[in-house]
C-alpha positions as CSV (number, residue, x, y, z in Angstrom):
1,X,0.0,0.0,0.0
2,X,1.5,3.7,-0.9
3,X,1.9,5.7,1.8
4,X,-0.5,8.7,2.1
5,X,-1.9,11.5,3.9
6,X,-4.8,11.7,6.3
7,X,-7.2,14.2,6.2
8,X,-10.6,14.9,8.4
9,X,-12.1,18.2,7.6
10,X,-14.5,20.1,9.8
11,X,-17.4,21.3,6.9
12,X,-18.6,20.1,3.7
13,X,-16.7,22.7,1.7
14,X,-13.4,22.2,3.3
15,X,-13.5,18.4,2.1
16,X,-14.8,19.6,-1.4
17,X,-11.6,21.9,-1.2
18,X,-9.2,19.4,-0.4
19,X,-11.3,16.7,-2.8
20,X,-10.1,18.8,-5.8
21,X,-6.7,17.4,-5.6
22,X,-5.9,14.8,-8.2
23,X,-4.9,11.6,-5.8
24,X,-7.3,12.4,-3.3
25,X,-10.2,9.9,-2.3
26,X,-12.8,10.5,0.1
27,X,-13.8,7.6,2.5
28,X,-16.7,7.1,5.2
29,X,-17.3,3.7,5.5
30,X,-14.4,2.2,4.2
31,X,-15.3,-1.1,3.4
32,X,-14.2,-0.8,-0.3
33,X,-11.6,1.7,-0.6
34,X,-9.5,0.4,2.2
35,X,-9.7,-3.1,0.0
36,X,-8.4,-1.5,-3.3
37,X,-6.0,0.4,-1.9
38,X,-4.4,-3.0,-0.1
39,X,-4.5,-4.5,-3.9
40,X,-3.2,-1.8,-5.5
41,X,-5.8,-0.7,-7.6
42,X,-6.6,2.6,-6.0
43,X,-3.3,4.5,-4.6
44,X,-4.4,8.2,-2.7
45,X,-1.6,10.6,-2.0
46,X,-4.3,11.9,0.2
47,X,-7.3,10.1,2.1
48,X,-10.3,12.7,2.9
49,X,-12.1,11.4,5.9
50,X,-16.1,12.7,5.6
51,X,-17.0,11.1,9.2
52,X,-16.5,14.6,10.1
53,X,-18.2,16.9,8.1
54,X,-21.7,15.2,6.5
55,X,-24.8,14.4,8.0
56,X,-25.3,10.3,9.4
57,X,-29.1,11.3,10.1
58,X,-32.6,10.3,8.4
59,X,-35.7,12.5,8.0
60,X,-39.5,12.6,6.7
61,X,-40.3,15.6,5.4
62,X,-43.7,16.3,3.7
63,X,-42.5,16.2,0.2
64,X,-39.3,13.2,1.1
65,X,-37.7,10.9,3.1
66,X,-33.7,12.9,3.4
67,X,-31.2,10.1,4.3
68,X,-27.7,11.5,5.1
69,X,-24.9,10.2,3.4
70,X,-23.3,8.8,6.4
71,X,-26.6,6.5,7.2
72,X,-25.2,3.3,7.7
73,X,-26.9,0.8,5.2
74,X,-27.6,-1.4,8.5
75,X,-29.8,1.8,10.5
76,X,-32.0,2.5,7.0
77,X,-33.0,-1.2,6.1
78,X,-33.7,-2.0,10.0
79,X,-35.7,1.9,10.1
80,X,-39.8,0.6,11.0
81,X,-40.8,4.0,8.9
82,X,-38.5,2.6,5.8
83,X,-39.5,-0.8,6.2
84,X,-43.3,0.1,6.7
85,X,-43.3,2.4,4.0
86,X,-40.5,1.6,1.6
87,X,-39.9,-1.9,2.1
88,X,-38.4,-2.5,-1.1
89,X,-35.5,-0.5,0.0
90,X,-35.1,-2.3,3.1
91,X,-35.3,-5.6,0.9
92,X,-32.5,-4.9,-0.9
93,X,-30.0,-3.5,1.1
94,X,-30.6,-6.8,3.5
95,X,-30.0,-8.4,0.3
96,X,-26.8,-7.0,0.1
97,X,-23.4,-7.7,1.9
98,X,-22.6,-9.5,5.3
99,X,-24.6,-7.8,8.8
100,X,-20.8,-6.7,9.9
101,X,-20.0,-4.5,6.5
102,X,-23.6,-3.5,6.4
103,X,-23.0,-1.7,9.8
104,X,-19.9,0.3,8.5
105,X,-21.1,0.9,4.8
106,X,-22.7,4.2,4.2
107,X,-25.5,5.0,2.3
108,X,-23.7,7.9,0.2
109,X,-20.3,5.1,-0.4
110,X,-22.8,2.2,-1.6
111,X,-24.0,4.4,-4.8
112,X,-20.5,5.2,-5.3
113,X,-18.8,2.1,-5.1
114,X,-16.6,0.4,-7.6
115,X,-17.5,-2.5,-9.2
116,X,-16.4,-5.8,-8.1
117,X,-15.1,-7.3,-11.8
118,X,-12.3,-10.0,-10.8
119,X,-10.2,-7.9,-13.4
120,X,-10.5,-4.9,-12.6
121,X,-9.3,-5.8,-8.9
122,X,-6.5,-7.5,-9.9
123,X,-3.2,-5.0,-10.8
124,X,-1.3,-8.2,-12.6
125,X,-4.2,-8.3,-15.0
126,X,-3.2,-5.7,-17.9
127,X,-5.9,-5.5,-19.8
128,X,-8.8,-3.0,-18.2
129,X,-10.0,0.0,-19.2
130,X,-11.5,1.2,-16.1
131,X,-8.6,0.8,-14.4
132,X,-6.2,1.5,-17.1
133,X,-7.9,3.8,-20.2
134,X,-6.7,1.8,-23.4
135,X,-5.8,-1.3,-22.6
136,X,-8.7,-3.3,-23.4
137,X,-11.6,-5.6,-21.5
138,X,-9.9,-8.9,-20.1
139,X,-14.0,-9.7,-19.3
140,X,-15.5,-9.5,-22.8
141,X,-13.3,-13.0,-23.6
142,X,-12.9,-14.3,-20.2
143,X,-15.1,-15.6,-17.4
144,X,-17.9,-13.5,-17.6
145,X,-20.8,-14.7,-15.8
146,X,-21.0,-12.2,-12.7
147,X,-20.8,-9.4,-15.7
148,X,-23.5,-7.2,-17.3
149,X,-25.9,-8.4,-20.3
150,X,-27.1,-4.5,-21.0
151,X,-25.5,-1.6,-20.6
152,X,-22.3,-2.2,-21.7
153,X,-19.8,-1.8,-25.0
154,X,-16.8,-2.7,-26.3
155,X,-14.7,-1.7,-23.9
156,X,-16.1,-2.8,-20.5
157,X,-18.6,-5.1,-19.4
158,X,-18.7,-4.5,-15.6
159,X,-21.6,-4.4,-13.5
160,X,-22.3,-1.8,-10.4
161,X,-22.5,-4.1,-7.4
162,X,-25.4,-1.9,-5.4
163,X,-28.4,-3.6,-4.2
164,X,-29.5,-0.3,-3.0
165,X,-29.3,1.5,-6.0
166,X,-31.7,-0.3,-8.1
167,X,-34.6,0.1,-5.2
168,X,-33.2,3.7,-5.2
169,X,-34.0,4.0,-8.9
170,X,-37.7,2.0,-8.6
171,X,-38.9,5.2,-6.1
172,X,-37.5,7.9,-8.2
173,X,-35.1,9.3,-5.6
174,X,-32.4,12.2,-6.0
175,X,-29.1,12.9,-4.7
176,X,-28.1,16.2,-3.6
177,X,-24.1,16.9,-4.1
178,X,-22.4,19.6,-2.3
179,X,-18.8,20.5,-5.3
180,X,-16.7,23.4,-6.4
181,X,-19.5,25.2,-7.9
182,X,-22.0,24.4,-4.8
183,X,-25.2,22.5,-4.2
184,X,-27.4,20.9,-7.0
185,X,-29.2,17.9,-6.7
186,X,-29.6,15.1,-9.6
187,X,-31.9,12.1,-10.6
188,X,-30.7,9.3,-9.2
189,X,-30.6,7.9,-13.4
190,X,-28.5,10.8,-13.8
191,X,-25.8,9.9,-10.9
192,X,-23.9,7.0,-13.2
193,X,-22.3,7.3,-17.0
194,X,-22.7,4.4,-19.3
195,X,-19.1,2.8,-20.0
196,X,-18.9,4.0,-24.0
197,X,-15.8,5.0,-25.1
198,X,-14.6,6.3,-21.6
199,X,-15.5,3.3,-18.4
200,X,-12.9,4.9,-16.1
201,X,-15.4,7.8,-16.1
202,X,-18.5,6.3,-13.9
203,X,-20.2,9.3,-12.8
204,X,-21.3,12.7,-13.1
205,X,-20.0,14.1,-10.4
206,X,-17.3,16.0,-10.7
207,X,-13.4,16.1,-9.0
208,X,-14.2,17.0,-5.3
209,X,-18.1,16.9,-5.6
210,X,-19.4,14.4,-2.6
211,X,-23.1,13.0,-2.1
212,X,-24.5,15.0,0.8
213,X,-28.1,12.9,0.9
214,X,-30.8,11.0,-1.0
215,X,-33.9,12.1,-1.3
216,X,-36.7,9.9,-1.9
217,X,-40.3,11.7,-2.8
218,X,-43.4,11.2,-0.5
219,X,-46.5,10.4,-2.7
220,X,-50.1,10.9,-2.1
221,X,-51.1,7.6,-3.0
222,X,-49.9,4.3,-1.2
223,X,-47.0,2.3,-2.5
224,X,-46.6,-1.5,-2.8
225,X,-43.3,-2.9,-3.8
226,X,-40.7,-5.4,-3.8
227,X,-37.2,-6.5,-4.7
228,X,-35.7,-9.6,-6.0
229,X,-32.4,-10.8,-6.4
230,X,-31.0,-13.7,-8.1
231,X,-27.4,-15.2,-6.7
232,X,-25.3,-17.9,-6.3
233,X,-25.5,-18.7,-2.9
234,X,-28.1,-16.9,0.2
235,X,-25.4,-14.7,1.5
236,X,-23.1,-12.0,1.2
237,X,-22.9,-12.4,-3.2
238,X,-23.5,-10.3,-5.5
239,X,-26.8,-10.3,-8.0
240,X,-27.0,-12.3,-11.2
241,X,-29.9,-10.4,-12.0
242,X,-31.8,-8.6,-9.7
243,X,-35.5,-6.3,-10.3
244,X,-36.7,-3.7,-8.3
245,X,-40.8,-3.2,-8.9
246,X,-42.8,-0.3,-6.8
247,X,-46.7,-0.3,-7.6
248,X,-48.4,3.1,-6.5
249,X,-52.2,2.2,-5.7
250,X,-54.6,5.0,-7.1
251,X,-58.4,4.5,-5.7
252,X,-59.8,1.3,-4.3
């Protein structure tokens, strides 16, 4: 592991500030990052701790349900309110992971987490373009099965491991970023980039932007809905395939 500098900044716009720098990462939960910088795939000159500066609480307003980006994935699937009224959220992220990285994972670190391609983790494997712009897709003629079907192109195949996300997406929710040019909030759909040309470019956000909350809309009408996963084993792996379905009920 490269050495590296520690930072933990006491507001949002400090981080932003010191996010601009090119081998800076941010980290909350850790339960990815810290992994990828052990392999050698990610290597920070400087590691911007956001335990410090963002918001780890949840709240219904009348027009959404505002989830913090340091909500632990655990506290929001075991919430009565989000399991009542959003179970399909709840679903998912139970879906997802083991009980001991659910408690560390954070809700704003899930929708930005790197995929989990066995090539892309590996530094002895050459070819990757997500990794390494140009060199090609060891996926597309290797072992392929944990990869994606749609979605992809010629020069990556990789899938974005969040259960979350795709229940996220079913209720319409939004994210709202705090970056160098200020606030905004997005569309969820909006958040992610499809790989084209450029897969080492996965989102919209840009350099020293971070997730501040999702926002998920309150509707009049009540809300049935469910999620489904398909995997190789009960626990703690990733989806094959996976559906997220959320029925709003108008009249009787």
């Amino acid at each position: 592991m490269r050495n590296f500098e520690y930072l933990a900044p006491k507001s949002t716009s400090d981080a932003v500030r010191a996010g601009s720098a090119p081998d800076s990462r941010f980290i909350a939960g850790g339960t990815l990052l810290v992994d990828l910088m052990r392999l050698g795939v990610e290597r920070p000159g400087l590691v911007i701790d956001l335990n410090t500066s963002l918001s780890s609480e949840m709240k219904w307003t009348n027009e959404c349900l505002v989830i913090g980006a340091l909500v632990k994935n655990s506290d929001l699937a075991d919430d009565d309110a989000v399991a009542r009224e959003l179970p399909v959220l709840s679903q998912a992220l139970l879906s997802g992971a083991s009980p001991q990285i659910r408690n560390m994972a954070t809700v704003g670190g899930n929708l930005l987490q790197r995929t989990r391609c066995a090539y892309f983790r590996d530094p002895t494997v050459a070819a990757c373009n997500k990794r390494e712009p140009g060199t090609g897709c060891a996926a597309i003629e290797g072992h392929s099965r944990m990869h994606a079907i749609l979605g992809t192109s010629e020069h990556c195949i990789a899938t974005h491991p969040s259960d979350m996300a795709v229940a996220l997406l079913a209720l319409d929710a939004h994210v709202q970023t705090h970056g160098p040019r200020g606030e905004r909030k997005l569309a969820l759909a909006e958040l992610w980039l499809l790989p084209g040309n450029t897969p080492a470019q996965e989102h919209n956000l840009e350099r020293g932007e971070i997730i501040t909350a999702v926002l998920i809309p309150r509707v009049p009408a009540p809300r049935r809905s469910a999620y489904v996963k398909v995997r190789d084993r009960a626990e703690f792996a990733f989806a094959l395939a996976s559906a997220a379905v959320v029925l709003q009920v108008n009249g009787s």
